[in-house]
N, C-alpha and C positions, 0 to 999 in steps of 0.2 A: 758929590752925588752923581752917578753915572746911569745912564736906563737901559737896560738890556732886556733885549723882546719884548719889551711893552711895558715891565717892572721898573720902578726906581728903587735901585739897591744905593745903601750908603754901608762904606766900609769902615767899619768903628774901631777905637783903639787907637791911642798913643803912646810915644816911648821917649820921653823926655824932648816934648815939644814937638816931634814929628813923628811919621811913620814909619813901622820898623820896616826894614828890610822884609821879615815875613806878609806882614801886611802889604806890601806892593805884590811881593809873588801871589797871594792870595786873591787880590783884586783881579791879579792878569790870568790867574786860572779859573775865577768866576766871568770871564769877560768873553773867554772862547767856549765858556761851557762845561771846560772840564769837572765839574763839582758836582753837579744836579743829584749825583746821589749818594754825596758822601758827609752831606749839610744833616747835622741833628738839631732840637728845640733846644731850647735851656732846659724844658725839664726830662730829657734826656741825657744831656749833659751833665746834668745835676745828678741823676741815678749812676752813671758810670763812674762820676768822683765820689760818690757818697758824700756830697753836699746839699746844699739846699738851693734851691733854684735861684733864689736872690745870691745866694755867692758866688753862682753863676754871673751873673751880671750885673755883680760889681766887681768880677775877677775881667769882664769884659770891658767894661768902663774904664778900668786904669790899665785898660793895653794888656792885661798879662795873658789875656786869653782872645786871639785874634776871632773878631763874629763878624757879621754879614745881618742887615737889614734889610727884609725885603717887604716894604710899605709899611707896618706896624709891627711885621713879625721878625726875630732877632733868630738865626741859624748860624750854626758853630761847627765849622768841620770835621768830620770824625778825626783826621791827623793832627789836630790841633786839641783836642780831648787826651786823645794816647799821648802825646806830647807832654800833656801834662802829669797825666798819671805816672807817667816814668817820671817824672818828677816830685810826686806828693803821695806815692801810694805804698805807704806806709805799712806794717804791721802797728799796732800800738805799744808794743814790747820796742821794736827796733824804733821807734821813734823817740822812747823812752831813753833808750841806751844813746842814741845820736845826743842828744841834747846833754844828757850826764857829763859825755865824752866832751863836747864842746866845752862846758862850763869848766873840766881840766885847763884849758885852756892859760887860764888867766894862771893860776900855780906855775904851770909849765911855764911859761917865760917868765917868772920873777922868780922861781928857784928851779930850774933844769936838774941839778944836781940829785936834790931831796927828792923831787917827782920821781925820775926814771931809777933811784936807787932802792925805791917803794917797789916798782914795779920789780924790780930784778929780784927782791928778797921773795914776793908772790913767786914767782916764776920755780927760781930755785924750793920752794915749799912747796909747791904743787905737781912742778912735772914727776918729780918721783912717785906721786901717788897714779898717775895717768898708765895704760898702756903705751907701750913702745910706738908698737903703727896705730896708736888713734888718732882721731882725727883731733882732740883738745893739745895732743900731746904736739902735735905739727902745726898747732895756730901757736901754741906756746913757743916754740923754736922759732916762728917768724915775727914773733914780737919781739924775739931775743934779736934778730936779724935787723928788723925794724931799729930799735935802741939802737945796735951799733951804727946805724948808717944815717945818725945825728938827725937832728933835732926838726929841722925839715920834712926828715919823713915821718917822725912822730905824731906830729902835728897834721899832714896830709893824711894820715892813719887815723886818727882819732874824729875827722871831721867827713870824708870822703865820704860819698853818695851809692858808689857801684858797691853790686853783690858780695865780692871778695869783703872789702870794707866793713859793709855790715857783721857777716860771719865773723871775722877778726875780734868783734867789739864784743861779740856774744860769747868770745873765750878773751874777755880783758884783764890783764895784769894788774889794772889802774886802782884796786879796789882798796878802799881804806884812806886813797890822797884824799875826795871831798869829805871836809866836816858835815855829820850829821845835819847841822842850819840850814849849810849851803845845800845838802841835796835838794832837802825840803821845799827851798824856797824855788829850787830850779823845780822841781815835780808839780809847782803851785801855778809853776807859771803856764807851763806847758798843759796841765788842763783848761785852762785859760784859755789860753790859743784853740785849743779842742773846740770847747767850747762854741767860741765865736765863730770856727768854721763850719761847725752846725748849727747855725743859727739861722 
C-alpha cells in the first residue's frame, strides 16, 4: 500500500503468487500521476465488457484485470479494459464457431488423416459452386493452402484469435467431422460459460 497526495492507493491483482509485470508498470504510472484520467469504476468497466459489475471484480481479484484502490473505491484503467476487450469481444456467432473449431481439435490428433480428407472432399464440392474472385472461394483455397502446410498450421487455424482467423472459420471446411452429440454438448457448455459471465 503506497499514499500518494494524501490517498492510500493499494494495487490489486496477482499472477501466480506475485505481481505481474503490468501491474508494477501500472503502479509506476499511478505514482507520477500519469493515470488521473484514464481510471474508470467497475461499473464502467462492467458496460464496456458487457458484464456485470461483480465480474468485474472478480476478473480483478484473480489478477486478470489489473485495478487500483483508492480508500474504498476500486478504478480500473481504461488500457487495461481495451486490453481486455481485444481479448473477450466476441460476436456470439464467432464465439460459437471458436469453440466448434477447438473441440475439432481432439479428432485432429487422433486421426489427421480422416479429418483433413473430410475437409478436402467439402472443399472440392463447394468451391465449384462459388464465384471465381469471391471472397468464400479464396478462404476456400486458403484452407486448401493451410492443409498443405501440415498439421501445425491447421491446428493454429482452427483455434487463433486475430481477424484473418475468425473470417477463415466462417468459411470452414470442417463441417460434418463433429458428431451431432459432440456439437451439442460443446454449444451446452459454452452457453454455460455465457451465462456465468453474465452473471
Amino acid at each position: 500500500m503506497d499514499s500518494v497526495d494524501g490517498e492510500r492507493w493499494t494495487f490489486g491483482g496477482t499472477f501466480a503468487g506475485e505481481r505481474s509485470p503490468a501491474l508494477w508498470a501500472l503502479r509506476l504510472l499511478c505514482l507520477i500521476g500519469n493515470m488521473s484520467e484514464r481510471m474508470l469504476t467497475t461499473g464502467e468497466a462492467a458496460e464496456m465488457l458487457g458484464v456485470s459489475r461483480q465480474h468485474v471484480v472478480n476478473l480483478s481479484d484473480r489478477g486478470e484485470l489489473a485495478s487500483i484502490k483508492v480508500g474504498a473505491h476500486r478504478r480500473i484503467p481504461l488500457a487495461e479494459v481495451e486490453r481486455l476487450q481485444g481479448r473477450t469481444s466476441l460476436t456470439p456467432e464467432r464465439e460459437k464457431s471458436l469453440r466448434l473449431h477447438q473441440a475439432l481439435i481432439g479428432d485432429l490428433l487422433e486421426n489427421p488423416d480422416a479429418v483433413v480428407d473430410k475437409a478436402r472432399e467439402n472443399i472440392a464440392r463447394w468451391l465449384p459452386q462459388q464465384r471465381t474472385d469471391g471472397m468464400s472461394a479464396s478462404y476456400l483455397r486458403e484452407w486448401e493452402h493451410i492443409m498443405d502446410s501440415g498439421l501445425d498450421r491447421i491446428l493454429d487455424a482452427l483455434t487463433a484469435t486475430d481477424e484473418k482467423s475468425y473470417e477463415l472459420r466462417e468459411n470452414s471446411p470442417f463441417a460434418g467431422v463433429l458428431s451431432q452429440e459432440r456439437r451439442a454438448k460443446v454449444l451446452k457448455t459454452l452457453r454455460t460459460q455465457q451465462t456465468d459471465r453474465a452473471a
